[in-house]
N, C-alpha and C positions, 0 to 999 in steps of 0.2 A: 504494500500500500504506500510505504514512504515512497518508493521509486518513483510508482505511478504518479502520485504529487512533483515529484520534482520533476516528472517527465511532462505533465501538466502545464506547469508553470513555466518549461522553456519551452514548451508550443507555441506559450500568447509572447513569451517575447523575441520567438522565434518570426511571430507576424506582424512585428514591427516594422519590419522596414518595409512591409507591403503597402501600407499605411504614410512612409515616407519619400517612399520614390515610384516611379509611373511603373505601370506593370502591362508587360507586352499584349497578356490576353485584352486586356479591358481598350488598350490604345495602343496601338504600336506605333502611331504615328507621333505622340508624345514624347512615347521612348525615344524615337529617333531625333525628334529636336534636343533634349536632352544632353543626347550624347552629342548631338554640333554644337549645342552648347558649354558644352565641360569636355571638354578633346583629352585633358589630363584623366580626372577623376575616372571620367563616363567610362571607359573598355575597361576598366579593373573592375567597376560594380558591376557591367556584364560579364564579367570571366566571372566572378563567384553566384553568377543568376539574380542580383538584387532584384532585376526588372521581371524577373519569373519566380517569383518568393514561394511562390505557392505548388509549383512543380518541380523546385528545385529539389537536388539528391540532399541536401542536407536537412529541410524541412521533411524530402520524405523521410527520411531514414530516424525523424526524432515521433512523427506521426506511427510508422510502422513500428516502434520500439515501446510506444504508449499502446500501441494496441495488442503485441505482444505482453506486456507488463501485467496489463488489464485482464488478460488470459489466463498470468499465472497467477493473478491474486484470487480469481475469481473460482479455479478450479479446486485448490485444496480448501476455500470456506466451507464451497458446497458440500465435499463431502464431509468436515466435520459438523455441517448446520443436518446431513442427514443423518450422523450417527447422533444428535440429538434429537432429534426427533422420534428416534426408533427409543432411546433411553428415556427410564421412569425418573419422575419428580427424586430430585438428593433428598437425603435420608436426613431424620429428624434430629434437629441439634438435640446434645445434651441439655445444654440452659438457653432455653427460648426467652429467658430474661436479658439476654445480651443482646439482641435484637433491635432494629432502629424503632419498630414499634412492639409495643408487648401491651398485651392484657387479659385481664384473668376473669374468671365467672366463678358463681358458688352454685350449684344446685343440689338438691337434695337426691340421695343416690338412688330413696324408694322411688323416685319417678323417674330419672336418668342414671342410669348404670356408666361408666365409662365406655366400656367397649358401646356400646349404642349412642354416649354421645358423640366418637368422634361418627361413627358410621353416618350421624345428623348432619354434620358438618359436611362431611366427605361428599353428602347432596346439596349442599347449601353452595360449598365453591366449585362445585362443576356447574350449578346454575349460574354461575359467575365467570364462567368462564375458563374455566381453573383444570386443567389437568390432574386425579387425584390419584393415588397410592395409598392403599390403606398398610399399616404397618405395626408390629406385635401387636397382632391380635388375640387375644385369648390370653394376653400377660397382664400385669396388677396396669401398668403403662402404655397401654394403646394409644395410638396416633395415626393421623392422614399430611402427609405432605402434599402440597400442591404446586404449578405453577402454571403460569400464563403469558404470554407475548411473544410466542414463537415466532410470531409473522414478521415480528420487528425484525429481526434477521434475514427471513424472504424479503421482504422491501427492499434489504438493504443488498441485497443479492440482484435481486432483479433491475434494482437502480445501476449496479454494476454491468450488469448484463446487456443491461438497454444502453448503457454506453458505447459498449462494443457493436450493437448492432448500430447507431448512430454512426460512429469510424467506418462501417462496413456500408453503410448508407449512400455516405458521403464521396467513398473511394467508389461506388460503381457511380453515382455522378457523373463523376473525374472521370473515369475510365469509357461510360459507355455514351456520354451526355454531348447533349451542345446546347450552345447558344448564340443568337444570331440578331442581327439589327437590322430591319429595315425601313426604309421615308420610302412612304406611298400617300402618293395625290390626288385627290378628287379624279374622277374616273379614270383611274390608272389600276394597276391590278397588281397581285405576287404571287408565282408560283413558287411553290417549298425546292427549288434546286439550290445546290451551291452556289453556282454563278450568278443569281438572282439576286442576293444578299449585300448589304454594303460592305457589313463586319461580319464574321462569321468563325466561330471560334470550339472546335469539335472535342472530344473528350482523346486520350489520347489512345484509346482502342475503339475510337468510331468510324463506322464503314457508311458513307452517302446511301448507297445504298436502302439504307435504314430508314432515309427520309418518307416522313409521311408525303403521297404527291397530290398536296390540297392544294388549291388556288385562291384566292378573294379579289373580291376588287370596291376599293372604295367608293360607295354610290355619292356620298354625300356627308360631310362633318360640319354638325352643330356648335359651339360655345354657347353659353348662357351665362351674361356676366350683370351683377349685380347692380343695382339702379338706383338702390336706398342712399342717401346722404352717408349714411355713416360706412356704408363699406364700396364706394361706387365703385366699379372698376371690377371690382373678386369677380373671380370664376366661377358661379354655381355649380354646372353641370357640363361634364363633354358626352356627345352622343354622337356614334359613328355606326351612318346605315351601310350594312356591309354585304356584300353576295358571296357566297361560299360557295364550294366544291369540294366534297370530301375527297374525290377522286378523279380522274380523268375518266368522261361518261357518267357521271353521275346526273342525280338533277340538283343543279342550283338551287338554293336555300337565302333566306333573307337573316341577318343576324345584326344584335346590336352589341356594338362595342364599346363600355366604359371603362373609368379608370377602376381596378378593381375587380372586374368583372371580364375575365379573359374568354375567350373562345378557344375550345379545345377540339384536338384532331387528331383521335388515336392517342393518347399521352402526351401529343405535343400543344403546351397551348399559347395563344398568342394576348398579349399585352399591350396594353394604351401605355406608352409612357412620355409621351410629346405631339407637341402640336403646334401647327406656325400657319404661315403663310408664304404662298408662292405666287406672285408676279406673272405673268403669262407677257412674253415678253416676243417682240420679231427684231431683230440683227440682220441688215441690208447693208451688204459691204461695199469697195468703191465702183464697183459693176456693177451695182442693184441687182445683184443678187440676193435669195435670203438665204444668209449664212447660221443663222440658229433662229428657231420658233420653236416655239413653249413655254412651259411653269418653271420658273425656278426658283428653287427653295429657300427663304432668307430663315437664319438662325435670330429666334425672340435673345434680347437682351435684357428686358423688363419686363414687368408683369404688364405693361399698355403698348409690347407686342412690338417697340421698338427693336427694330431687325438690320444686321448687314446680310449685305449680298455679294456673291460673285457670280457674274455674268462672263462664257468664256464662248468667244467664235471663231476654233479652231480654222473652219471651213471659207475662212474671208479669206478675200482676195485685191489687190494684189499684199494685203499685209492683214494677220493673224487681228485679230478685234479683242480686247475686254476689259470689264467694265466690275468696277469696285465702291461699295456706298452702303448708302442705309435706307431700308423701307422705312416708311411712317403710315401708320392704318389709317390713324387722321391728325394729320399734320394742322399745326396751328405755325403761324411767322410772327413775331414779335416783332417792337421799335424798330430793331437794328437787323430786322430782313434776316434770322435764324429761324427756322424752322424746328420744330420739334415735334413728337406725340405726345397725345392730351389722351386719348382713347383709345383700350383695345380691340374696339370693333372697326369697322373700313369706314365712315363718316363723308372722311376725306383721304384717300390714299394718295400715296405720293414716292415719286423714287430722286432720288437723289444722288448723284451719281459721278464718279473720277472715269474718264475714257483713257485707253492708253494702248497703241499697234506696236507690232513686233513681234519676235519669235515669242511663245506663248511655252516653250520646251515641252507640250506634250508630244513631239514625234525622236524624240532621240529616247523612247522606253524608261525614263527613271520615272517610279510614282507618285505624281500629283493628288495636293488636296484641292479635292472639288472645290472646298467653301476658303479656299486660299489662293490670293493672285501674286506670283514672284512676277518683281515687276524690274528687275535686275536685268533684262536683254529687252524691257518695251520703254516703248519713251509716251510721253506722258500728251494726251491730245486736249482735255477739258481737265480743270481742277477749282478749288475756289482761289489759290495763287494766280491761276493762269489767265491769261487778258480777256478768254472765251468764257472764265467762270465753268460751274461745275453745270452737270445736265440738273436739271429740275424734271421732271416731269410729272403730270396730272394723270387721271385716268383716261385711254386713249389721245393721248395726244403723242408727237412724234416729233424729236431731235434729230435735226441736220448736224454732221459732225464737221468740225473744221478741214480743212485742206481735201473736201469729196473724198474721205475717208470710211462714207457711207451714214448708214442714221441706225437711231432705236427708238422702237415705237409700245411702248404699254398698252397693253390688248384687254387685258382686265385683270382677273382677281380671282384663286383659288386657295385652300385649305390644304394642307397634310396633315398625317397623323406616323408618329414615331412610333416604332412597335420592335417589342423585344420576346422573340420567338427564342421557347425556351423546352428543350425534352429532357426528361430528367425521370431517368428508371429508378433511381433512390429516394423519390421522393416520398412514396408511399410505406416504406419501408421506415423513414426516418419521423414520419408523421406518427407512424405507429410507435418507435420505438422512445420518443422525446415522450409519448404519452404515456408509457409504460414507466420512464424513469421517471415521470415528474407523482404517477400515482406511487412507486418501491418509493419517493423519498419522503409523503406525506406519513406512509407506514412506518419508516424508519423513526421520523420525527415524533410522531401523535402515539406510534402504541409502546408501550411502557411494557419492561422484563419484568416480572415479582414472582416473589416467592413467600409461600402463607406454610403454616403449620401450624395445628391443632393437637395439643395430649390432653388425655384425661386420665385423673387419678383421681384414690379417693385417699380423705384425708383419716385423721385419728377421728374426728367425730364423725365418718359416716358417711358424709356430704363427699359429692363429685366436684373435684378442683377443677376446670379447663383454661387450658393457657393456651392463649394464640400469638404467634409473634410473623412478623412481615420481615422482608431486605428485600430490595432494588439490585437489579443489577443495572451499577451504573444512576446518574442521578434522575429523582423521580420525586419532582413538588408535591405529587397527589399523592403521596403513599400516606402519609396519615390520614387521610380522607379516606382512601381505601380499606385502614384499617378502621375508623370508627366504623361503618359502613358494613364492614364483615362481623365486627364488636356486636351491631343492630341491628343486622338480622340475625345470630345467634342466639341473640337475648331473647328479639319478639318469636325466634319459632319455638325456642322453650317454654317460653310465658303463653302460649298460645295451646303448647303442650299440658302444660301442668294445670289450667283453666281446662281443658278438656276433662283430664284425668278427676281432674275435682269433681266437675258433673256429673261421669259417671261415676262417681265414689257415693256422690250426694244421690242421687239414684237409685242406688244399690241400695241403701241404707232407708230410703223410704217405702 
């Protein structure tokens, strides 16, 4: 058990530094600024895995050794908790007067003989729960030893046990699981492939294969934001009208998607975890051609949905297009002609925008972030510096760009929803098993070891002595309580006895 503690306790500061530096599964794109920006530091904290804390050999091998540990605490309890179990109540102290609790009874021997009072008893703590043993019988000193609280040791067993199955939960997770991210827009769709995914991050014995092949496609996403004085602005409710496919050929289904409230597919289920807006945008390069049309997705900054964007037109001609700024849902301009959001519903939308032509470095293969513009090989066409000023634009209206460099035109106005597609075969396993240790520790906590014993003698005058003495194993606040308790029903089933016997005595006698 010590081990296991110690091994415990360098797990959680073994997860420290997951906590302190970016960790590949969650961002890898993080990671990699990181390390461009610490060139010293950064390849030694990847040679010892900082940025993989969680898959790292050292984390396993402290995870595998606590669950080894937890194996071997847990196997030699069980079987001394069963060879107690198989064994009768310990045998009756000599002096019951030594006892954390003690007390004694007088009765008269013509109505209770010893050997019958403990045999009284011996009913009285097995209705209480009590394990009994009767013991010299038939001698001047008859006694019943008892005990009770076995279960506190199963609790505490099981508490253990459901640990392991939690370790064991957690590792098929890891092993058999994934998790995945994907932005889908007002009627746009996702089928369950790898390729389909933005981030996508598989357990380390996961075969695609295994993909459930469901589809959806977002019909239509609500906000409902609060109107009252005191909270304007908050978000009530997100509701996301959604068409399913459990399969390829199936028939389509209507489903709603809240926060909270996932849509599942086969074990795999899908999650609300964001939501913005996307611009619906066309890019007319210096040939009027259209070199990009569509939604493009701006990342919220604020709760009133203040958003940046990038806009990239790989396909321009004769020079690559893009474009860098910020949405406003409903832009307000102030004195000094700045513009800001007031509201995170569309009111007044508006884009605001830096233009800038040149190699765009998407065709020499290194990987680009979508919602980031390296503006390091483009030179700069609109800005608020620059004598053209930044693009403004309203809803549907359309910027000429300096030098017939081409234009961009705002078309309107759609919705996404950020969803984190999650399978996870230890889930049910570990639900079970957190509920199992959380019931072995209330057992371990609430039910209490005791140990009762009952002798009866008789004294010189006649009378039957009974002594009852209690001990705890281990500390127990209610044990005096439990003894007066045992004291009062001893008393009232004799007194109830010896009220009888009177009756029929008086009876008899008339």
């Amino acid at each position: 058990m010590r081990t296991a503690l110690q091994l415990l306790l360098l797990l959680a500061v073994a997860a420290v530094p997951g906590s302190l530096f970016p960790q590949r599964p969650a961002n890898p794109a993080v990671v990699t600024q990181y390390l461009a920006d610490n060139p010293e530091v950064g390849p030694w904290l990847d040679r010892f895995q900082f940025f993989d804390v969680y898959s790292s050999v050292w984390f396993s091998a402290i995870y595998l050794l606590l669950f080894v540990s937890l194996i071997g605490c847990v196997i030699p309890r069980a079987a001394v908790y069963w060879k107690h179990m198989r064994s009768q109540p310990p045998i009756t102290p000599r002096r019951l007067s030594r006892m954390p609790q003690y007390g004694t009874l007088l009765l008269p021997s013509s109505d209770v003989n010893p050997e019958v009072a403990v045999q009284d008893a011996a009913v009285l703590l097995r209705r209480r729960g009590y394990r009994v043993q009767l013991r010299d019988i038939g001698t001047a000193s008859p006694s019943v030893a008892a005990e009770r609280g076995y279960l506190k040791e199963a609790g505490n067993l099981l508490f253990h046990v459901s640990l392991i199955g939690v370790l064991i939960a957690v590792a098929v997770g890891g092993l058999f699981g994934y998790r995945g991210q994907k932005l889908v827009i007002e009627d746009e769709g996702f089928t369950n492939t790898e390729i389909a995914y933005d981030s996508f991050f598989p357990g380390t014995n996961f075969d695609t294969d295994w993909l459930v092949p469901f589809s959806l496609t977002l019909e239509d996403f609500d906000v409902t934001f609060d109107r009252r004085e005191t909270n304007y602005g908050n978000p009530v409710d997100f509701t996301g009208s959604i068409t399913v496919q459990e399969r390829p050929g199936a028939e389509p289904r209507d489903e709603t998607l809240r926060v909270n409230e996932p849509i599942g597919f086969g074990g795999t289920n899908v999650y609300l975890i964001g939501n913005g807006y996307a611009p619906v945008v066309t890019v007319r390069d210096g040939n009027g051609n259209i070199a990009y049309q569509g939604p493009v997705p701006a990342l919220p900054q604020d709760p009133t949905y203040n958003s940046t964007i990038v806009i990239k037109a790989p396909d321009a001609q004769p020079d690559q297009l893009g474009f860098v700024g910020f949405f406003l849902p409903t832009a307000v301009v102030d004195e000094n002609g700045v513009a800001f959001g007031s509201d995170p519903d569309p009111f007044n939308p508006q884009l605001n925008l830096n233009s800038y032509y040149g190699d765009l470095g998407l065709n020499d293969g290194t990987p680009r972030n979508v919602y980031q513009l390296d503006t390091t090989n483009l030179t700069q066409l609109n800005g608020r510096n620059t004598p053209d000023g930044g693009i403004v634009l309203g809803a549907y209206q359309t910027y000429d760009l300096p030098q017939g460099k081409g234009s961009i035109t705002f078309e309107g106005l759609k919705r996404y929803v950020a969803l984190d597609i999650i399978f996870d075969p230890g889930k049910t396993m570990a639900l079970i098993s957190t509920s199992l240790a959380l019931i072995g520790l209330v057992a371990t906590l609430c039910i209490p070891r005791r140990r009762a014993w009952v002798r009866a003698t008789e004294d010189a005058d006649g009378q039957t002595l009974v002594e009852y003495g209690l001990l705890a194993r281990g500390k127990d606040h209610g044990l005096d309580k439990e003894a007066l308790k045992i004291g009062g029903l001893l008393s009232m089933h004799w007194s109830a006895k010896f009220d009888t016997n009177q009756r029929e005595k008086t009876g008899s006698r008339q």
